[in-house]
C-alpha positions as CSV (number, residue, x, y, z in Angstrom):
1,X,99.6,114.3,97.6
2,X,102.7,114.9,100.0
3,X,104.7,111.6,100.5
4,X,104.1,110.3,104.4
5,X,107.7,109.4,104.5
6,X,111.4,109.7,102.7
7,X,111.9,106.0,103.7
8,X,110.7,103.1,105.1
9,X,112.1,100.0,106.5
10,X,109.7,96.8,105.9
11,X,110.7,94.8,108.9
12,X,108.9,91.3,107.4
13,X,109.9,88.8,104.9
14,X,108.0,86.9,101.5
15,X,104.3,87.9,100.5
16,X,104.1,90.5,103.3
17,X,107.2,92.7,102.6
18,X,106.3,92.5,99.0
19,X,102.8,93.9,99.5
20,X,104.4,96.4,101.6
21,X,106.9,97.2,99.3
22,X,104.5,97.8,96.2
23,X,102.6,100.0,98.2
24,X,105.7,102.0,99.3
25,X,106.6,102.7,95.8
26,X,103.2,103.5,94.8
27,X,103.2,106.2,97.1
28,X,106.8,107.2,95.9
29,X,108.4,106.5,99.5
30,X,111.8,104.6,99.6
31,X,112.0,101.4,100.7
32,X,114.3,99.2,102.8
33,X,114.1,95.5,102.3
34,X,115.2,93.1,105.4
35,X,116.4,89.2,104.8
36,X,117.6,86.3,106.4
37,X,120.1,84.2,104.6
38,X,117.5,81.8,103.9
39,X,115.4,84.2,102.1
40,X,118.4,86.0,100.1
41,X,117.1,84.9,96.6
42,X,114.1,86.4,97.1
43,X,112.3,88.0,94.3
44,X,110.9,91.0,95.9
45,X,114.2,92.2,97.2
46,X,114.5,93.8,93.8
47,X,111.8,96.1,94.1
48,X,113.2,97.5,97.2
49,X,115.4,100.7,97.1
50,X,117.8,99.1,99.4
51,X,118.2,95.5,100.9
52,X,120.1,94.3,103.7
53,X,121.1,91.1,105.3
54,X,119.7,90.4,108.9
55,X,121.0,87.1,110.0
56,X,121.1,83.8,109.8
57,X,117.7,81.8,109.0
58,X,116.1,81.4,112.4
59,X,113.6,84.1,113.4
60,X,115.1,84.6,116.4
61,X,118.4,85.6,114.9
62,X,117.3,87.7,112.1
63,X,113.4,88.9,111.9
64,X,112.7,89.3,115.8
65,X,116.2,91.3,116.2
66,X,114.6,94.8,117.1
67,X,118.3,96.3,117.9
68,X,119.5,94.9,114.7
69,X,116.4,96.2,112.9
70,X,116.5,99.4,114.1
71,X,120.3,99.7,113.8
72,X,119.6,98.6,109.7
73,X,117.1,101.6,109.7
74,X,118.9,104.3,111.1
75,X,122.1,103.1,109.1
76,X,119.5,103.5,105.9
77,X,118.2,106.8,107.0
78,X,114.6,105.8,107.1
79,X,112.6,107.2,108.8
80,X,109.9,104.7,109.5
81,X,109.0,101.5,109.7
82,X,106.6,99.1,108.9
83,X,106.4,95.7,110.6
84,X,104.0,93.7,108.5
85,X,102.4,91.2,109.8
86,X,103.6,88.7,112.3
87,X,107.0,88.5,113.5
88,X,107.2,91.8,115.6
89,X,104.3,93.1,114.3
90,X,102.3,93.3,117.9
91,X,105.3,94.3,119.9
92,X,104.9,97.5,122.2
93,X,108.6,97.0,123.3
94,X,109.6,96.9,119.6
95,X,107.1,100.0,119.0
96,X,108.3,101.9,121.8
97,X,112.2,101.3,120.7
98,X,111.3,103.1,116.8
99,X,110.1,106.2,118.4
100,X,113.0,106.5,121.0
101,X,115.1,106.1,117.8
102,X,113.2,109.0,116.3
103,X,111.5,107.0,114.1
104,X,107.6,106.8,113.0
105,X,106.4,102.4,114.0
106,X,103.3,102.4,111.3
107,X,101.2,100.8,113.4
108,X,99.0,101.6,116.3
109,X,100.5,103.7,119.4
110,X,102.6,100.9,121.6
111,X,99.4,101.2,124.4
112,X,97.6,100.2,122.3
113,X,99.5,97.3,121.3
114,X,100.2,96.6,124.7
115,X,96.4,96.8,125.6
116,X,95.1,94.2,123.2
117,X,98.2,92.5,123.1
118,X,97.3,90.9,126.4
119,X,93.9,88.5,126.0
120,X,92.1,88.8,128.9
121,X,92.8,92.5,129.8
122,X,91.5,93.4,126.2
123,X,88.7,91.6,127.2
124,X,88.0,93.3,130.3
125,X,88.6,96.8,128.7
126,X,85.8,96.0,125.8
127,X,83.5,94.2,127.8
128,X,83.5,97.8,130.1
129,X,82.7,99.6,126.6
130,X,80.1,97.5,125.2
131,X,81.3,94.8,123.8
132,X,79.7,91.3,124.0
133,X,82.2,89.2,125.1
134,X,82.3,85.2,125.6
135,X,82.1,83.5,129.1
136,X,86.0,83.1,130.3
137,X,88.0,83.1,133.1
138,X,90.7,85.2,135.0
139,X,94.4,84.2,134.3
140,X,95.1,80.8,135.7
141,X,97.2,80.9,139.0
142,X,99.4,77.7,139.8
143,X,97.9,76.2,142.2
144,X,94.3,77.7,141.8
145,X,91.2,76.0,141.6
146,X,91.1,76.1,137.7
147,X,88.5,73.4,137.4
148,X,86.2,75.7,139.4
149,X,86.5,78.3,136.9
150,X,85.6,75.7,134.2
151,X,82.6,74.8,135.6
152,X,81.9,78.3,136.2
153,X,81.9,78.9,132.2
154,X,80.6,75.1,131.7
155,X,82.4,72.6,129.6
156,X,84.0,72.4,126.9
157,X,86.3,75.2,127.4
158,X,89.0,76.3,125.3
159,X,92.7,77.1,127.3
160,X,94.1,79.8,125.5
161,X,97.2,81.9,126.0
162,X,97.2,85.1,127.0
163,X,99.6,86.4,124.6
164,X,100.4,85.8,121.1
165,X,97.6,84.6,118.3
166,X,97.4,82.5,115.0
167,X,95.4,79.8,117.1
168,X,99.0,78.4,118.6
169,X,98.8,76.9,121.8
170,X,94.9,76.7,122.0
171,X,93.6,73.7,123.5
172,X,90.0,72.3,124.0
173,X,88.9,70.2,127.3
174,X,85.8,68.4,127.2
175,X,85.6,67.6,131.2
176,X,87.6,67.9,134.2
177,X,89.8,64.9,133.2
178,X,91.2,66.7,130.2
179,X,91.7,69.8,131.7
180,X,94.9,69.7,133.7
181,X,96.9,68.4,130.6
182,X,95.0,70.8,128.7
183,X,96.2,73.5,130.5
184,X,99.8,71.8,131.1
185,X,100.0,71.5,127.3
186,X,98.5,75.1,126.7
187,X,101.2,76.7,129.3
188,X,104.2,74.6,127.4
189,X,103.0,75.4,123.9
190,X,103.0,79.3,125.2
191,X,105.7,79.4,126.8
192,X,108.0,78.3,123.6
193,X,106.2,80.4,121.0
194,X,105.5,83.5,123.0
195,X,107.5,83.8,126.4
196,X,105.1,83.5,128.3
197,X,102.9,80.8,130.3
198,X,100.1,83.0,130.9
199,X,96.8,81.1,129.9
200,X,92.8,81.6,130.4
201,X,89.9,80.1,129.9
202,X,86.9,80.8,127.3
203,X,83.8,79.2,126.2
204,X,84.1,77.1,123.7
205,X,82.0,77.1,120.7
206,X,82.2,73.8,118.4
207,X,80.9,75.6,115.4
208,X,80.6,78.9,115.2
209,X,81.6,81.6,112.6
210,X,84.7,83.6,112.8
211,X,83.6,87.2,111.5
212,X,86.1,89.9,112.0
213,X,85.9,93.7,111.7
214,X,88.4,95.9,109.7
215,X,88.8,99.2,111.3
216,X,90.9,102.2,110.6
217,X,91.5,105.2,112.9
218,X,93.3,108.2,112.8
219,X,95.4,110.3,115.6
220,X,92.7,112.7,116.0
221,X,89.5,110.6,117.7
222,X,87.8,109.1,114.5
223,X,87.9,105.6,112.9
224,X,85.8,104.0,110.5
225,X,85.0,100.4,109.7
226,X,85.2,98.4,106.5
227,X,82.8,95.9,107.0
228,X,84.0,92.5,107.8
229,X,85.3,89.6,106.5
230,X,84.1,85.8,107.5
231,X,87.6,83.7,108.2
232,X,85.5,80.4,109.1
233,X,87.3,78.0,107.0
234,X,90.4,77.4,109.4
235,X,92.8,74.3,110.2
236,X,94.4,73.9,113.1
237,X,92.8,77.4,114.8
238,X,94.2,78.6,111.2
239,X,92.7,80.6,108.7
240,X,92.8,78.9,105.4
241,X,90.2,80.9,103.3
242,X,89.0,84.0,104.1
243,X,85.6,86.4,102.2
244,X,84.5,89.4,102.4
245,X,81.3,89.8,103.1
246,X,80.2,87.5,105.1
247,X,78.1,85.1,102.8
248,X,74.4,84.1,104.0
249,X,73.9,86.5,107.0
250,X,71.8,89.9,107.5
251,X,73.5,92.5,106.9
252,X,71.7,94.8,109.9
253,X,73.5,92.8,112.9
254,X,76.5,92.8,110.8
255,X,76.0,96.6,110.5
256,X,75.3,96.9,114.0
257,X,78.3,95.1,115.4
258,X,80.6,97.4,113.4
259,X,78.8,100.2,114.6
260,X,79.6,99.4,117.9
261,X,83.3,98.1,117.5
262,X,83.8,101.5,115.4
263,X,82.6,103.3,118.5
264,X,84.4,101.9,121.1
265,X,87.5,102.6,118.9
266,X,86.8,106.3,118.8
267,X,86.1,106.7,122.9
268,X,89.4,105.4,123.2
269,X,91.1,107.0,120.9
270,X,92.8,104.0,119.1
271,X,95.0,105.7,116.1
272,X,95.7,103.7,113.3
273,X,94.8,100.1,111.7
274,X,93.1,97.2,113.8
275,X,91.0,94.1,113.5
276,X,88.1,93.3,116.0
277,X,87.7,89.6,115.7
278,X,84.1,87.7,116.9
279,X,82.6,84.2,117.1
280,X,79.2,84.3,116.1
281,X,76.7,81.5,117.4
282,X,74.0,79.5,116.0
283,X,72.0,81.6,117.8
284,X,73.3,85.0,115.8
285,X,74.7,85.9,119.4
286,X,78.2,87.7,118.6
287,X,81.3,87.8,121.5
288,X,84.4,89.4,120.8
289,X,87.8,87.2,120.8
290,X,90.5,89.5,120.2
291,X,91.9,92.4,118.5
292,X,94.8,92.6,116.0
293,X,96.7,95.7,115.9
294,X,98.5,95.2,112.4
295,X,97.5,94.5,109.3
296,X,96.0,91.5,108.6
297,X,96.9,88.6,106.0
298,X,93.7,88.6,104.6
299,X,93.2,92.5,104.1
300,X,93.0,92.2,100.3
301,X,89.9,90.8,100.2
302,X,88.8,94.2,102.0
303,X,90.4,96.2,99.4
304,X,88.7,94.3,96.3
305,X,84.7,94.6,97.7
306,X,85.5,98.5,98.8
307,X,88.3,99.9,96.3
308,X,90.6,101.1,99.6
309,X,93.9,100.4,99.6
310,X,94.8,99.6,103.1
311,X,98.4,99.3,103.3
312,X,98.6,102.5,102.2
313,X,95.9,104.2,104.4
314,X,97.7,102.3,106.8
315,X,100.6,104.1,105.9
316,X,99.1,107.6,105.7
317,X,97.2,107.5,109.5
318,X,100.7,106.8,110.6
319,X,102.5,110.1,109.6
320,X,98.9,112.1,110.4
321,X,96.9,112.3,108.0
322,X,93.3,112.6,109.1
323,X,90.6,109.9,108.3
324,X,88.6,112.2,106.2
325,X,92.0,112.8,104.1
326,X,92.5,109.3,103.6
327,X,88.7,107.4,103.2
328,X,86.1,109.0,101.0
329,X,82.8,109.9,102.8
330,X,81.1,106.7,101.7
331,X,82.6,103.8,101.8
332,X,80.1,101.0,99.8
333,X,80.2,97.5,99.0
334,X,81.3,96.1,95.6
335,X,80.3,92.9,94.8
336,X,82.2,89.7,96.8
337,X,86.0,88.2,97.0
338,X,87.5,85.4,98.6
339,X,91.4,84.5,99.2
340,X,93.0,81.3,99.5
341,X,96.3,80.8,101.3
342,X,98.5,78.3,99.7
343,X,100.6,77.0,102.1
344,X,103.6,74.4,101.4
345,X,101.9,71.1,103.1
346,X,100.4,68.2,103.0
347,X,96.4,68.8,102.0
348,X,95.7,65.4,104.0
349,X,97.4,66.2,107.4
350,X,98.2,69.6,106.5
351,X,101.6,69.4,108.2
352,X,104.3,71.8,106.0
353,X,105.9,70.8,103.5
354,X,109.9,72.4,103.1
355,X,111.9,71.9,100.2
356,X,113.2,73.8,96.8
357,X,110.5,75.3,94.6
358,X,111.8,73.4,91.4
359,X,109.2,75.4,89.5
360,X,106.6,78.3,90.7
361,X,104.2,79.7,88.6
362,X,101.1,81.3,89.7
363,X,98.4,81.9,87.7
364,X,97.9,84.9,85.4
365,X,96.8,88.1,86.9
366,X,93.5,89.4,85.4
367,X,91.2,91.4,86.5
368,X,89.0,90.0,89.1
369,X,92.4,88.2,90.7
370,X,95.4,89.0,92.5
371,X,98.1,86.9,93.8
372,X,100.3,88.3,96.1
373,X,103.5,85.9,96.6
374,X,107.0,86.6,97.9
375,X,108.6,83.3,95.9
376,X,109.8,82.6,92.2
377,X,111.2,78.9,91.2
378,X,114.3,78.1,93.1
379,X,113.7,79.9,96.2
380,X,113.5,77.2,99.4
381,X,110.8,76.6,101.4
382,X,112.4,76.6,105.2
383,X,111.3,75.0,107.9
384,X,112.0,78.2,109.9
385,X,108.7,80.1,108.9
386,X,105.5,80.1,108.4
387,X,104.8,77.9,105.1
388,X,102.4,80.4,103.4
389,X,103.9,80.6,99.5
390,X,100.5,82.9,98.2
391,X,97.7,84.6,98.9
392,X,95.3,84.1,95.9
393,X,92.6,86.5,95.7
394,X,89.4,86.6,93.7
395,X,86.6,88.9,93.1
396,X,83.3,88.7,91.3
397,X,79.9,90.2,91.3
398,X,78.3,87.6,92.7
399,X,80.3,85.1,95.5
400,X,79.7,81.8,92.8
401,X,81.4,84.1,90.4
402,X,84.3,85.1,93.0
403,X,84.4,81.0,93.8
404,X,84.6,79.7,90.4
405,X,87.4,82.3,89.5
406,X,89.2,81.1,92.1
407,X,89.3,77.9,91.6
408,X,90.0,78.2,87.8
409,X,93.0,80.0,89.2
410,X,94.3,77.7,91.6
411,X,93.3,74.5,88.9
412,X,96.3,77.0,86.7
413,X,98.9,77.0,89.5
414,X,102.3,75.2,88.5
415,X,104.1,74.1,91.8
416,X,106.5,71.4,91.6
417,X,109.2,70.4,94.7
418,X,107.1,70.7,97.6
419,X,103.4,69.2,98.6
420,X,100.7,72.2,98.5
421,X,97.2,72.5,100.5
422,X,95.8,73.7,96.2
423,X,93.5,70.2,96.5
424,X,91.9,70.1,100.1
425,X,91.2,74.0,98.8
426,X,89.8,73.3,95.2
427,X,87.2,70.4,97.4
428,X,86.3,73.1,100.4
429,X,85.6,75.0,97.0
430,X,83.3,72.5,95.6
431,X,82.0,71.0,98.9
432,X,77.9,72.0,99.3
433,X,77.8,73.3,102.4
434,X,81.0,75.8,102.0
435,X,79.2,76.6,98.5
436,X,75.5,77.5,100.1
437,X,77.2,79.4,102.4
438,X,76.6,77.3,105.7
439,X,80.4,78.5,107.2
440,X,81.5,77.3,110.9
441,X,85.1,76.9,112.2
442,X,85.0,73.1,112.3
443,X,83.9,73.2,108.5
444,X,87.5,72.3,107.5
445,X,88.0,69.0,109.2
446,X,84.7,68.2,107.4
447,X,85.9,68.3,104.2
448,X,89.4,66.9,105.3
449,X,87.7,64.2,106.3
């Protein structure tokens, strides 16, 4: 198989620039590591072919520096980039600047970005394809009669930026009386984590599942799905743990959904990896949320039920390789897998946890279980990141065997230095409802409680 690329710049940090990077060298492509000062003993900077110094520890002066990023890469010689996830992962502008630099972004075409970037016009653009989507409002104009759109959709409604993701500044109002601070609080919360103000309103659904679609495309009008994955078990609009498939459901409307997501995909001629993500209802009703255009934390548990690796199909699509090249004509289900993400804090209030990792050591790797981790012992936990120190992920034939391997190998973790989320995991684990299969967003704060 012809290499995709010479070189290529991972422009992420911990457990996602290490996946990346494995994959990279798999492939037999070159790799250019990125770090902050913060992360400069980090383990995975080995692997890479070259590693370079970004910045000091905040994001904002190391991993969101485009210029500097793109400066690093040229001076490297790469000649693509991959963005991981989060950070500027979802960035058009950023996107837009790698081609002008001649250089391949491997990611989705920056219209695309910039399509689904944006919540409600991603919205609009599905719902005018075929997608279910939820009750919501316009943008909210200062000034504008906002409780008349909430009464529109019918309370409680959930105020929800229009840019950005990862649940951050989402807030529910029960009645008119919470809504202005609602909103107020929404805008602010934006505003600091994305740039922007820009807020809507949805429907909001007190327990619903959170099913999501992992599609792949290619430059030349097909894409294909991968089934989905069921992300219910979430804290603080977070996803915690994550399965593929989606326990206790039929698989025809599950089939069907896909179907229709892959569809759309393919009239528009999306070109590369994406994530359709959907509530589903007590009433098996499914409405579409949003779209991811990157690769997605929780991909791995994809790649153990169905034997693709996605990074580096991922990878492939992006320098042109046609669909057909890169899947096999069948794609089937293998058995079940979930992943856990251990993050460093607190499993009662689940506020992070920074400090030195006095000593880090993950379970064994066996078959049947992954870890993918981006820390050794003695690396800091910074308050400048997200806390995530592992993704743990587990496969079986049945989803009681994927369960109990996974909590054998969390019971095996050795983490001393900083306060861990392992316990309020291992109970979601052995808590009945989460076991039979009975999933819902608000399933967390159960078991917390």
């Amino acid at each position: 198989m012809k290499r995709p690329f010479r070189k290529v710049l991972v422009a992420n940090r911990r457990a996602a620039a290490s996946r990346v990077i494995r994959a990279l060298g798999e492939l037999d492509i070159a790799s250019v590591a990125i770090f902050s000062e913060a992360d400069a003993e980090a383990p995975y900077l080995q692997a890479a072919t070259q590693a370079f110094c970004i910045g000091a520890a905040p994001a904002r002066e190391s991993y969101l520096r485009a210029e500097k990023i793109i400066a690093i890469a040229r001076e490297a010689g790469a000649d693509a980039v991959h963005p991981g996830y989060g950070f500027l992962s979802e960035n058009a502008a950023f996107a837009h600047a790698i081609a002008d630099a001649g250089m391949t972004f491997i990611g989705p075409s920056p219209r695309w970005i910039e399509a689904m970037g944006h919540k409600t016009e991603a919205r609009d653009l599905m719902r005018r394809h075929g997608m279910p989507v939820a009750a919501g409002s316009e943008l909210l104009q200062e000034g504008g009669d906002i409780a008349a759109a909430a009464r529109q959709i019918g309370y409680p409604v959930l105020v929800k930026p229009a840019l950005g993701g990862g649940g951050i500044g989402m807030v529910v109002a029960e009645d008119e009386a919470a809504l202005s601070r609602g909103v107020e609080r929404a805008r602010s919360l934006s505003t600091r984590s994305f740039g922007s103000g820009q807020v809507y309103l949805e429907r909001y659904l007190a327990r619903p599942r959170h099913i999501e679609f992992q599609l792949l495309a290619d430059r030349y009008g097909t894409a294909r799905h991968l089934f989905e994955r069921d992300c219910s078990l979430q804290r603080r609009h977070q996803k915690v743990v994550e399965e593929a498939p989606a326990p206790a459901l039929p698989r025809d409307p599950l089939r069907a959904v896909a179907d229709v997501a892959t569809g759309i995909l393919a009239r528009l001629g999306y070109d590369n990896i994406g994530t359709i993500e959907m509530l589903r209802a007590d009433d098996g009703s499914f409405s579409f949320l949003e779209m991811n255009t990157r690769l997605q934390v929780e991909h791995a548990v994809t790649e153990m039920v169905t034997g693709i690796d996605i990074v580096k199909a991922q990878i492939r699509l992006a320098a042109g390789t046609a669909i057909s090249d890169v899947l096999p004509k069948e794609v089937a289900l293998d058995g079940h897998a979930v992943e856990a993400r251990i993050y460093a804090e607190d499993p009662q209030s689940f506020m992070p946890s920074p400090g030195r990792l006095e000593h880090f050591r993950p379970c064994s790797p066996k078959p049947g279980l992954r870890i993918e981790t981006g820390y050794a012992t003695g690396c800091e936990v910074t308050p400048f990141y997200d806390p995530m120190l592992a993704k743990v992920i587990a496969h079986g034939a049945t989803r009681d065997e994927a369960l109990d391997t996974l909590a054998t190998a969390l019971t095996d973790f050795e983490i001393r230095g900083v306060k861990t989320n392992i316990p309020f995991i291992l109970r979601a684990l052995r808590h009945s409802p989460f076991r039979a299969g009975a999933l819902h967003t608000g399933l967390a704060a159960e078991i917390a409680n």
